[in-house]
C-alpha positions as CSV (number, residue, x, y, z in Angstrom):
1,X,-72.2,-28.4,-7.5
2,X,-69.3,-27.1,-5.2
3,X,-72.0,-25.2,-2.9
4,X,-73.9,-28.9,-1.9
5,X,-70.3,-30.5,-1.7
6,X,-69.3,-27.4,0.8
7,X,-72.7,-27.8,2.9
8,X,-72.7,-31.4,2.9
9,X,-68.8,-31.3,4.5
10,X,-70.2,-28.6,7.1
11,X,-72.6,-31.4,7.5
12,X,-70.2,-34.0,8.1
13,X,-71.6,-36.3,5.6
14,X,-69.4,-38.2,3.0
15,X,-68.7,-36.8,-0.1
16,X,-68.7,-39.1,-3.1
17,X,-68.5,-38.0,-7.0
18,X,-66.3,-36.9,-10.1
19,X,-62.9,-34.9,-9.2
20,X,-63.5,-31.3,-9.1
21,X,-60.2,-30.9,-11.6
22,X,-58.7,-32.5,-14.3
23,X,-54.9,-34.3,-13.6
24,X,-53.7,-30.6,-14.9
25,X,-54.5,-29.6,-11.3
26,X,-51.6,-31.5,-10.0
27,X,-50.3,-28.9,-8.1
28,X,-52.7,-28.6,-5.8
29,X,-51.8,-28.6,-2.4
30,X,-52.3,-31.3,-0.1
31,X,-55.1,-31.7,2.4
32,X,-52.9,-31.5,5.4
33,X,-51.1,-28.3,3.8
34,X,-54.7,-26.9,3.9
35,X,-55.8,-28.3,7.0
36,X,-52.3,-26.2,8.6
37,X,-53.7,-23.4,6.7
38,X,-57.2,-23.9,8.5
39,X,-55.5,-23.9,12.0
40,X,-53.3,-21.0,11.8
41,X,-56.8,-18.9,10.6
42,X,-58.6,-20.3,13.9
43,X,-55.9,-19.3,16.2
44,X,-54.9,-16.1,14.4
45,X,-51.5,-17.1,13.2
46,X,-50.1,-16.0,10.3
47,X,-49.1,-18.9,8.4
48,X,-46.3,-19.5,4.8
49,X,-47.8,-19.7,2.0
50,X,-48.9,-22.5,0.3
51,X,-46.1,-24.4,-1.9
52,X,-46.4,-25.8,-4.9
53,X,-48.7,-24.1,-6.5
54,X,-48.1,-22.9,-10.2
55,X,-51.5,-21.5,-11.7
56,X,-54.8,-20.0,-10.7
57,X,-56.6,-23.7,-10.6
58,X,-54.1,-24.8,-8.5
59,X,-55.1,-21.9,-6.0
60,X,-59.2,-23.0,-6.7
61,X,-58.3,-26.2,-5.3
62,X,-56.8,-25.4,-2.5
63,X,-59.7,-22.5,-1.8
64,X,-62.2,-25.6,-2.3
65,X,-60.6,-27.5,0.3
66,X,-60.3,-24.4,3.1
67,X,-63.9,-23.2,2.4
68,X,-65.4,-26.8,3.0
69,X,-63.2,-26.9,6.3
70,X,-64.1,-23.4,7.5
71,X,-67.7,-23.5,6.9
72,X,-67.7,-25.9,10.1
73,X,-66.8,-22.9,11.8
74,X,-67.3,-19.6,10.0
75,X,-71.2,-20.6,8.9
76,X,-72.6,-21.9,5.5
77,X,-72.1,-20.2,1.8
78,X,-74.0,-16.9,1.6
79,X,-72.2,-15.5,-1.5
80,X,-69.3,-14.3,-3.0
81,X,-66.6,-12.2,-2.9
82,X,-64.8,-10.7,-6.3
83,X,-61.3,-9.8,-5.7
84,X,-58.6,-7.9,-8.0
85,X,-61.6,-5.4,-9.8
86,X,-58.9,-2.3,-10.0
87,X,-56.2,-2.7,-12.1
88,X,-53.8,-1.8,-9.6
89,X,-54.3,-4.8,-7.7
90,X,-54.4,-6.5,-10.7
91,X,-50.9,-5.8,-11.7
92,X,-49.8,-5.9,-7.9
93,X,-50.6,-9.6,-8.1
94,X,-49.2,-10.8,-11.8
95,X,-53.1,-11.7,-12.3
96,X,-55.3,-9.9,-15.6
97,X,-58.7,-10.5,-14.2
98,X,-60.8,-10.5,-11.1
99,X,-60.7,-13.4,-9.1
100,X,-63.5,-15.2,-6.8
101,X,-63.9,-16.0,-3.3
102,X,-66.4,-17.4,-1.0
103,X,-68.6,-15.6,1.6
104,X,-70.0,-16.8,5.3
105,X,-72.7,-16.2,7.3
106,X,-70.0,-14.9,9.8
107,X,-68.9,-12.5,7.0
108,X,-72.3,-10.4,7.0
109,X,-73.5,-10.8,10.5
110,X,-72.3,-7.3,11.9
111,X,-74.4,-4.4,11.7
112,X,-72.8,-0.8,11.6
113,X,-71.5,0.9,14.6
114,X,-70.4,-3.1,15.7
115,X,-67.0,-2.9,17.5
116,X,-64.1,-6.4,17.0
117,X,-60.9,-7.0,18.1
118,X,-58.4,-4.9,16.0
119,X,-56.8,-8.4,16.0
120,X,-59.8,-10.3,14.5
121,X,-57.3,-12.7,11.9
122,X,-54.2,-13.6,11.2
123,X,-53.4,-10.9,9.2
124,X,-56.5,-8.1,10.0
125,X,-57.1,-5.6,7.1
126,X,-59.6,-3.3,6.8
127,X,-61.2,-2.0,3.2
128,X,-63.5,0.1,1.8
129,X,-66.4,-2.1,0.2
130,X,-70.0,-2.3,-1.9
131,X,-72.7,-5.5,-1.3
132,X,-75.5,-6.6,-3.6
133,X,-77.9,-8.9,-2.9
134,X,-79.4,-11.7,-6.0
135,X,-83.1,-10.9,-6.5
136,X,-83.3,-13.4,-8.9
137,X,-81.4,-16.2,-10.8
138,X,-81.8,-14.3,-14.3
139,X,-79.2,-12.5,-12.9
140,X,-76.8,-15.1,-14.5
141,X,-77.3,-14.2,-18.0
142,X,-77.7,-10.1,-16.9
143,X,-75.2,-8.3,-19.0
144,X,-76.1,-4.7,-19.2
145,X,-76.6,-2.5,-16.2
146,X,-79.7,-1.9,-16.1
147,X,-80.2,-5.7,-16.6
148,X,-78.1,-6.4,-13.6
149,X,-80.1,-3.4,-11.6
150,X,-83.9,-5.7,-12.9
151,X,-81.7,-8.7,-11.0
152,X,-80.5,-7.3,-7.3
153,X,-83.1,-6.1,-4.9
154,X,-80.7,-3.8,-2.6
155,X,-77.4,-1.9,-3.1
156,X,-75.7,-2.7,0.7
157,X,-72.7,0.0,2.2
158,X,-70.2,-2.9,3.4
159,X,-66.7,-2.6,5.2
160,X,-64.8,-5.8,4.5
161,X,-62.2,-7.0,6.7
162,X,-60.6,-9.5,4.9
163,X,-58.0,-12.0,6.9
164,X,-54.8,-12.2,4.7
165,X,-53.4,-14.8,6.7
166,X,-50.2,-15.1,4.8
167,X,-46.7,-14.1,6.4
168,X,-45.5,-13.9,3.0
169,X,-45.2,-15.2,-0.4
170,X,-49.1,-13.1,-2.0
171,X,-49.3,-14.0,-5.7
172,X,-52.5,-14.7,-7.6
173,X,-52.8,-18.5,-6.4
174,X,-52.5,-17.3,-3.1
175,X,-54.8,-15.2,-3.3
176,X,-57.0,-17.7,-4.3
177,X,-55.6,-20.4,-2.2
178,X,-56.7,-17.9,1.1
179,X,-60.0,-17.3,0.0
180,X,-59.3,-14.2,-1.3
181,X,-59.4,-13.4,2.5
182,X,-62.8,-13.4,3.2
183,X,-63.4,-13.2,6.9
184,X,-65.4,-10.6,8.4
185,X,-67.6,-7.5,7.5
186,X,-69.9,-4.7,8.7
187,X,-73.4,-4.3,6.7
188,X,-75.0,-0.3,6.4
189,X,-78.6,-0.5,6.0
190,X,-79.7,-1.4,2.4
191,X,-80.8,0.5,-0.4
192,X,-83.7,-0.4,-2.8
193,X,-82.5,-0.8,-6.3
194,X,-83.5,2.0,-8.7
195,X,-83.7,0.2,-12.4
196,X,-82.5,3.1,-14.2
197,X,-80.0,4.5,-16.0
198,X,-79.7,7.4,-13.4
199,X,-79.5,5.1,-10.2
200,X,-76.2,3.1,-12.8
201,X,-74.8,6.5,-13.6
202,X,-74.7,7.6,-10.0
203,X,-73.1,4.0,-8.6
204,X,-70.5,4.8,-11.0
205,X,-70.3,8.7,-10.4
206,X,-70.4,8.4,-7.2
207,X,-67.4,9.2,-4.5
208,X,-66.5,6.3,-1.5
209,X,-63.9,7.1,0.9
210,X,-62.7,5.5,3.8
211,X,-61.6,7.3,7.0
212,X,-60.3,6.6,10.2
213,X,-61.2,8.7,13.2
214,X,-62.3,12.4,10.7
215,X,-59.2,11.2,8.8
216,X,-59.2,10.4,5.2
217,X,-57.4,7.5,4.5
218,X,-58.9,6.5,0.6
219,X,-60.8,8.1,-1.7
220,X,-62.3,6.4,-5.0
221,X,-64.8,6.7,-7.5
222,X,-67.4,3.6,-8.1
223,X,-66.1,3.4,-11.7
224,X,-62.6,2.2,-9.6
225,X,-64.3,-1.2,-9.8
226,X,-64.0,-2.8,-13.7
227,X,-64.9,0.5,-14.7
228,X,-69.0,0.1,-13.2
229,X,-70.0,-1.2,-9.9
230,X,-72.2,-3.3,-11.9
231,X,-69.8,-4.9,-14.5
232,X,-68.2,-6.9,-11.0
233,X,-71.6,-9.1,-11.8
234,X,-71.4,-10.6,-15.1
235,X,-68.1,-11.3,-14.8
236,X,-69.0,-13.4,-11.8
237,X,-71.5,-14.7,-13.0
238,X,-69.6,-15.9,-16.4
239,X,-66.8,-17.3,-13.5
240,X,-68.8,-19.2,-11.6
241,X,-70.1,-20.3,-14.8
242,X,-67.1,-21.7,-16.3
243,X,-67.5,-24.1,-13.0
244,X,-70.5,-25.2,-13.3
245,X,-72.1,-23.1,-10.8
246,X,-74.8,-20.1,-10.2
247,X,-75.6,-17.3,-8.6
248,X,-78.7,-18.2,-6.3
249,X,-81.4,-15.7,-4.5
250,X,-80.4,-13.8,-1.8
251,X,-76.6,-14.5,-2.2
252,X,-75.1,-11.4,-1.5
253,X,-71.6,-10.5,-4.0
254,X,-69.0,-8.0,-2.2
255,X,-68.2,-6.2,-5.3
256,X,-64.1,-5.2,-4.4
257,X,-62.0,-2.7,-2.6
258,X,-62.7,1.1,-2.8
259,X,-59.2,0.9,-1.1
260,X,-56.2,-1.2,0.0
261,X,-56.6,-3.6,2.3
262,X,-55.3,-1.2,5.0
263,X,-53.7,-3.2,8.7
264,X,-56.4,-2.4,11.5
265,X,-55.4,-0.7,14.4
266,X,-56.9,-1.2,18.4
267,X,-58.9,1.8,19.2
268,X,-59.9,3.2,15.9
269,X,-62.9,3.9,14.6
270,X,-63.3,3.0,10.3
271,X,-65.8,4.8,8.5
272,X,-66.9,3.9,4.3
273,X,-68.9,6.5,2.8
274,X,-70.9,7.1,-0.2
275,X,-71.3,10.4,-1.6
276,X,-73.7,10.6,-4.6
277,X,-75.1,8.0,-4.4
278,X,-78.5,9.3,-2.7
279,X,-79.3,12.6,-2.5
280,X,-77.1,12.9,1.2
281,X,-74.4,10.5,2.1
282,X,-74.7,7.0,3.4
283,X,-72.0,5.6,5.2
284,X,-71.3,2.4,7.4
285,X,-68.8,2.1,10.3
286,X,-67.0,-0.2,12.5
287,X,-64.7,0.1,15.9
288,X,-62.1,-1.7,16.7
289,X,-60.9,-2.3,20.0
């Protein structure tokens, strides 16, 4: 349901029907606090965090509101983003579990080798990242791997550059409240899906580092992410779930950081690749400048 409210808003048409959360959600912050959130992303200011808030729904309601404001400007909904899939990141934030964003058309439109600003956001990061794309809507009851491998049609190299637009003040609703930063990103050329146990084996053997200029600034193993690549995708699915929502075909899912969401830096070149994964390495890069 909250994909056709966020398209009709890019739309400008009015939005009638039941309230997206129960009175419990009174914390959520108020359209002008989100609408000051909005305006420091456009002009790349970092802005306070968002006051108030005192549980996860409370940061879904104010990520509802931002996404159905920036969509006017970033593009429609493409996909999602899954946050918080090490448990590093999980404990950095107070939060047990990953958590979901939304993804725009602007999010997927460069190719690698594409240069930006190093000063692309309010807060520019840069992070070691995986994309699938939905082959099919069975992929909402996919489970096992090779269920979710039937499900996805490609296997995508991606650098995210999420925009963590907070001065200060991170925690889990945050997070949320932000969009789990989702900005901008560079897409390697896809692979075809293998269904097969090998092809699951080798997403999770495999090795992804991120460098900058020949140097080495991360270094993970696919399992880094819930243990299997693959495992981000039921859990998403069972998340978008709980709201009443789907995965559709062709969304594409970033699966999580490799690595920290590092600060970018003017003149530097940031390379993700993936060794194992295919019989030689595949990698995706972007410059900044």
């Amino acid at each position: 349901m909250m994909r056709h409210l966020l398209l009709a808003a890019a739309a400008g048409l009015a939005i009638a029907g039941p309230a997206l959360f129960t009175p419990a959600a009174a914390a959520c912050p108020s359209d002008e606090a989100v609408e000051a959130l909005s305006r420091a992303l456009l002009s790349n200011t970092p802005a306070p965090p968002l006051a108030g808030m005192t549980s996860l729904a409370d940061g879904q309601c104010a990520q509802d509101k931002l996404v159905a404001i920036m969509v006017r400007q970033w593009g429609r909904p493409v996909g999602y983003k899954v946050g918080l899939t090490n448990a590093a990141a999980q404990t950095r934030f107070g939060v047990p579990h990953p958590v979901t964003g939304t993804i725009y058309e602007n999010t997927v439109r460069l190719r690698s080798g594409a240069e930006v600003p190093a000063r692309f956001g309010s807060v520019p990061t840069v992070e070691a990242d995986l994309m699938v794309r939905v082959r099919d809507e069975a992929i909402n009851q996919a489970r096992t791997h090779l269920d979710v491998l039937r499900h996805i049609d490609l296997v995508i190299p991606f650098i995210e550059m999420p925009d963590l637009v907070l001065a200060s003040g991170m925690d889990g609703p945050n997070l949320l409240g932000i969009n789990v930063g989702a900005r901008l990103g560079v897409l390697g050329e896809g692979i075809p899906v293998q269904v097969s146990e090998e092809f699951a084996a080798r997403l999770a053997s495999m090795t992804v580092t991120l460098a900058s200029d020949q140097r080495e600034l991360a270094r993970a193993p696919g399992s880094a992410l819930l243990g299997h690549p693959l495992n981000v995708i039921p859990w998403l699915a069972q998340d978008l779930a709980s709201r009443g929502e789907r995965l559709r075909v062709g969304e594409l899912i970033s699966l999580g950081g490799f690595s920290p969401a590092l600060p970018t830096e003017a003149g530097r070149s940031y390379t993700v690749t993936y060794e194992g994964l295919l019989a030689a390495p595949v990698s995706v890069s972007v410059r900044t400048r």
